[in-house]
N, C-alpha and C positions, 0 to 999 in steps of 0.2 A: 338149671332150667326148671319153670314149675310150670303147673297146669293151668289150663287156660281157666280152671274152674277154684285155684289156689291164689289166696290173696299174694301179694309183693310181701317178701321178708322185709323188717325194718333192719337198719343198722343198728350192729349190738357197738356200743361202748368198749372203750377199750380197757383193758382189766385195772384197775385202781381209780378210775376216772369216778367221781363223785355222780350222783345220781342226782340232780335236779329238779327234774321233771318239766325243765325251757326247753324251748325249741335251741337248738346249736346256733350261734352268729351267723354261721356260711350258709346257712339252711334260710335265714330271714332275708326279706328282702330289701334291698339296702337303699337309703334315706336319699332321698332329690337333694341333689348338691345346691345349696344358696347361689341364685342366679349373682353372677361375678360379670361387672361390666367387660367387655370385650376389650375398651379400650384402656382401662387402668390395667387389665394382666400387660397387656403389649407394649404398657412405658413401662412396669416392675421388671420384663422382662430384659429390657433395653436398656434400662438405668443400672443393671445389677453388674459391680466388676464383672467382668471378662478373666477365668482362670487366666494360668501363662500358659504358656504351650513346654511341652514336657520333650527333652530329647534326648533317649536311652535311658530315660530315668532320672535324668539329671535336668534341674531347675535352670535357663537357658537365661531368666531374668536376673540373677547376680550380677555384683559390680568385675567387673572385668575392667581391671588397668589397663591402660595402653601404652606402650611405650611413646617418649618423646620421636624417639625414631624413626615411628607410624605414623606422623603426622603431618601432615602438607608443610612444606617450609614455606609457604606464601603464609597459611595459618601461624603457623609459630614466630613468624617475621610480625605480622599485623597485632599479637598479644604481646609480645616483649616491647614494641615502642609504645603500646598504648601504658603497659605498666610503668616503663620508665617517664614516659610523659607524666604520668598520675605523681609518681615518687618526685618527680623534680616540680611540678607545682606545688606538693604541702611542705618540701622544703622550703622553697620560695616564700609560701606564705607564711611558717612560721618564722625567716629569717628577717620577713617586712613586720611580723606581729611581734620582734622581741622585745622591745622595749614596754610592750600591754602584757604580752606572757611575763616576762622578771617582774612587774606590779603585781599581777595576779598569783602567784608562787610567793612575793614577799608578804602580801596580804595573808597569805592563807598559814605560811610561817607565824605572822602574827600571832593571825587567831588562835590558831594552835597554843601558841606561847602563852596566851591571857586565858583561856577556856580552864586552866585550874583553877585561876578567882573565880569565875564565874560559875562553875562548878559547886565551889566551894558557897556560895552565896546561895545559890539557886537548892543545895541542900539544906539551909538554914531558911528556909520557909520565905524567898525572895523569889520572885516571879524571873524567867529569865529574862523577859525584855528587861526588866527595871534592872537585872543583876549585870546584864552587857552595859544598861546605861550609866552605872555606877564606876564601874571598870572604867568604859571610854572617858568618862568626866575627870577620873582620877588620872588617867595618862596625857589626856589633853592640859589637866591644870600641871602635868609635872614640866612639859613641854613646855609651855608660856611662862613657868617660873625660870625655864633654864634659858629660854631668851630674855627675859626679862635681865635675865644676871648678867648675859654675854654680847648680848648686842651693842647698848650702849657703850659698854666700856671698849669693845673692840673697836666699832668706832670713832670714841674720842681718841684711842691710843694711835688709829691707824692716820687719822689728819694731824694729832702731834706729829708724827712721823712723817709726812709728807711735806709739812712745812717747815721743818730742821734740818732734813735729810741735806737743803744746799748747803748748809752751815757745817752738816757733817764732811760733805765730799770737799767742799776749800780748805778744813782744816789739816785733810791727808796732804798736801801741798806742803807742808811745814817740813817733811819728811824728805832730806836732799834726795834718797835714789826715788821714791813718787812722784816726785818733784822732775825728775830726769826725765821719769819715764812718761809722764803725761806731757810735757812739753813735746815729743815725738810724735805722741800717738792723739794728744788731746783726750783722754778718757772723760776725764772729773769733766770736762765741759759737755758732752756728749751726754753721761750722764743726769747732770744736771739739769740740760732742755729736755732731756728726758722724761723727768720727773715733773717741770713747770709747766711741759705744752700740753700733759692731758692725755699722750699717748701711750701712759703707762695704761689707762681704761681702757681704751679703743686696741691696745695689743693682747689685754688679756680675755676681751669679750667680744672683739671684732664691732669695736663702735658704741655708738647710742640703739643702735638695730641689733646687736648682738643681744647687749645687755639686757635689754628688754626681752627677749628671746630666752636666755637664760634663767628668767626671774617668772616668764609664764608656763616654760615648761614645770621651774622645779614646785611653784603653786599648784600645778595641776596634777604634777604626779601623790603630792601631797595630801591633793583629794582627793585622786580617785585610791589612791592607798587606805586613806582612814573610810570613807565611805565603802570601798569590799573590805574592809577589817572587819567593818561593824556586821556587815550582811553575813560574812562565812562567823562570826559567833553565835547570828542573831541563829542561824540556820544549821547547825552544824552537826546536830542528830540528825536532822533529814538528810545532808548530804552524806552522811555515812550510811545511809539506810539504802538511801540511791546505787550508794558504791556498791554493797552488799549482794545488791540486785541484779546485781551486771553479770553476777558469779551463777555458775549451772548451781541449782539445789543440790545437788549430789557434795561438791567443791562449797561448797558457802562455810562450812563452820569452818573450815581453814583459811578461806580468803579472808573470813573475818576477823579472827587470829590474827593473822599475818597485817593485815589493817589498821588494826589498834596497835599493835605493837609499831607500826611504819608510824602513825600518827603520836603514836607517846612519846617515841625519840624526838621525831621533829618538835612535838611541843616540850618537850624535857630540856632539850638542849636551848628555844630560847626561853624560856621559864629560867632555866641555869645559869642563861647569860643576861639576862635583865638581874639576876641576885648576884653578879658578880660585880657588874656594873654598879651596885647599889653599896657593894662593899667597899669598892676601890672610890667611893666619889667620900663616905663617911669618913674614910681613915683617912683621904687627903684634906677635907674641909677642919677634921679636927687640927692634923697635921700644920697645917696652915696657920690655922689661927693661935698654933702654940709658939711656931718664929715666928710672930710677928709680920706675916701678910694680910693679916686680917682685911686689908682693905681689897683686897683682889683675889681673897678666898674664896668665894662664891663663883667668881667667872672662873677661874683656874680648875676648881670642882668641876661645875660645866664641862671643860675644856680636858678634864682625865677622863671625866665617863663619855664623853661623846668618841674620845678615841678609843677607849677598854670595846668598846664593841668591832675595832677593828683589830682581824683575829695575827696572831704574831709577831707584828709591828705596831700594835696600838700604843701599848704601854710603853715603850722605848721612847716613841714621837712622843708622847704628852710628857714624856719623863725630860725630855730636851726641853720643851719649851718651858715648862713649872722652872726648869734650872736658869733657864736663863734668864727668866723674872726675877728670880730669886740674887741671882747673880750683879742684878741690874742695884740690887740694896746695900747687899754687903758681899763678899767675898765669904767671907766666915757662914753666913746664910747659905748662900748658893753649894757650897761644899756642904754643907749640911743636908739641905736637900738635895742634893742628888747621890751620897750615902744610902740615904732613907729610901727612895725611889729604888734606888738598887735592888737593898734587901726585900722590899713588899715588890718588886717584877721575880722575884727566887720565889719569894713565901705564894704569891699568887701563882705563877707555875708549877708548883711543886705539893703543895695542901690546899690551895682553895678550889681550884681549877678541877683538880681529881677525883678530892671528898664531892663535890658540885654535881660532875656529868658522867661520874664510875657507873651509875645504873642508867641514867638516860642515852647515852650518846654510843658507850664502851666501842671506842676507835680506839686504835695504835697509833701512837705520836706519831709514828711518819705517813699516814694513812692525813691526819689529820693536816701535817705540813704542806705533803702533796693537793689536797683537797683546794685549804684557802690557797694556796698559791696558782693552781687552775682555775680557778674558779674567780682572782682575780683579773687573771690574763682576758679572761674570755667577758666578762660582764664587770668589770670594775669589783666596787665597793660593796655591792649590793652582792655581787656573784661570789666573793669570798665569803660573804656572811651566810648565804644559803646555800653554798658544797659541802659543810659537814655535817649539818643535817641528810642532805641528800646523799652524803657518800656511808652516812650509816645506815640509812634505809637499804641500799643496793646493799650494803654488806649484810645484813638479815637475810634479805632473801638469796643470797649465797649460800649462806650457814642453815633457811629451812629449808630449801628447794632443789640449790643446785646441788649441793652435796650430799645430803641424801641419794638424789637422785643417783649420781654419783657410784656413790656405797651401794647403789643397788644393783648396776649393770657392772 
């Protein structure tokens, strides 16, 4: 207490407190707040998340599973037929789109296959459009050289044959038990209208509407095959950059990985098999022309390498037919070549085949048996040619993903 006549004690400091000689903050009096509109607090207020609500401490907003159990069987009846709906339309639709998907899968095999040339150009100071149009010019000229070779001659040989073939079938007649036997049953004459009334065309193409039908499809597949050839070369760093993209940042330097290696086998193996084919057409065309074919070396060349692309029965077929040309000369000939055909169907399964796709492809012979031989069952000719590409890819990502993964659990 002081007296009425004793000033007010000031507040002393507290001991270390520095000596300023300001008045204290809490002593001053404090600054007019910046008028703040009324109605911009009351939307920051409104707009600002809402906490969760908190119960016993525990975060009540967590994912919380639910069992299938817990859930209305009307609900779970109404998802399953919608999913199963869903699954049997893109069945449907790719089973109606298979003939556009195996073009687009054979295309892009192509490209694959040719993007080394091109590569290889495009590193030597060649722009890549011009380095694709170099490629496609040289594969296009290989192609119209190999009709050139095979067309004519197959068709003069195939109307010789059609207009002898009666003179063949009356000369079986000479023969008493053929002779027996066609007077019973009439064959050789059967035969024979067979061959003069025109319905040997009409039985293998279903008419003059078939044939035509046969002849636009396989022109058209042939475009639109070389036109996506050209496009997946002309594009093919973009489309992997695309792919790339698809992958979480986190995952990318492995999907990338894992990508180029999918993309090098498939283009390794047909890069490998365009150099096989190129092998087996040199050694028969030399082959050839050393007995004495020379006149039907060229189409017979043609006629190995178009089969060498068909995978474990190629070589056999064109190894029959080359014989039986051959056959058609001399006897001595014909045993000669098909000696020769022998040994290069051994030397080509055994050293050129393996030295070729040991780094690109590295299948197991029966991996590879089973492949083309599924692969033909399900898409023909085209489907053999592109399951062991695709059965090595699948086997990659076996050997980085699943097994691993595997190894880890």
């Amino acid at each position: 207490m002081t007296t009425s006549g004793e000033p007010e004690p000031t507040a002393q400091p507290a001991p270390g407190t520095p000596q300023t000689g300001r008045t204290p903050a809490s002593a001053r009096t404090p600054a007019t707040p910046p008028p703040t509109r009324t109605w911009l607090r009351k939307w920051r207020r409104t707009t600002q998340p809402t906490p969760p609500d908190l119960t016993d401490g525990l975060d009540i907003t967590r994912d919380h599973r639910v069992s299938l159990l817990d859930r209305n069987p009307i609900q779970i009846g109404f998802f399953l037929t919608i999913g199963a709906m869903a699954a049997y339309g893109v069945v449907t639709l790719v089973v109606s789109l298979k003939t556009v998907v195996v073009l687009v899968l054979l295309s892009l095999a192509i490209a694959l296959g040719l993007n080394p040339a091109v590569d290889w150009l495009h590193h030597h100071s060649v722009r890549r459009g011009v380095a694709v149009l170099m490629v496609a010019l040289g594969l296009i000229g290989l192609l119209a050289l190999a009709g050139w070779a095979l067309v004519p001659l197959v068709s003069e040989q195939v109307t010789i044959l059609l207009a002898r073939a009666p003179g063949y079938l009356e000369n079986l007649r000479q023969n008493p038990q053929i002779a027996a036997f066609d007077a019973q049953f009439h064959v050789i004459d059967k035969a024979v209208d067979f061959l003069t009334s025109g319905e040997l065309i009409g039985g293998l193409f279903g008419g003059l509407v078939g044939a035509g039908q046969v002849v636009a499809n396989t022109v058209f597949s042939v475009i639109i095959t070389t036109v996506l050839t050209l496009y997946f070369l002309v594009t093919l760093p973009s489309i992997k950059e695309l792919i790339y993209q698809l992958a979480p940042s986190s995952r990318r330097p492995r999907v990338k990985y894992l990508a180029n290696e999918m993309f090098k086998r498939v283009g390794g193996y047909v890069s490998g098999l365009f150099l096989v084919v190129l092998i087996a057409m040199s050694v028969s065309f030399l082959f050839l022309n050393v007995v004495g074919l020379s006149q039907y070396a060229l189409a017979l060349t043609v006629v190995v390498g178009l089969f060498a692309f068909v995978p474990l029965v190629g070589t056999t077929i064109s190894m029959i037919i080359v014989s039986i040309v051959a056959f058609s000369f001399s006897p001595v000939t014909g045993l000669i070549t098909l000696v020769f055909y022998l040994v290069y169907q051994q030397v080509d399964a055994y050293f050129i085949q393996p030295r070729i796709f040991s780094h690109s492809v590295q299948l197991p012979a029966v991996l590879v048996m089973l492949a083309a031989i599924s692969g033909g069952l399900l898409l023909g000719l085209v489907g053999a040619i592109l399951a062991i590409p695709v059965t090595a890819a699948l086997l990659l990502l076996y050997r980085e993903v699943l097994q691993p993964h595997l190894d880890r659990t």
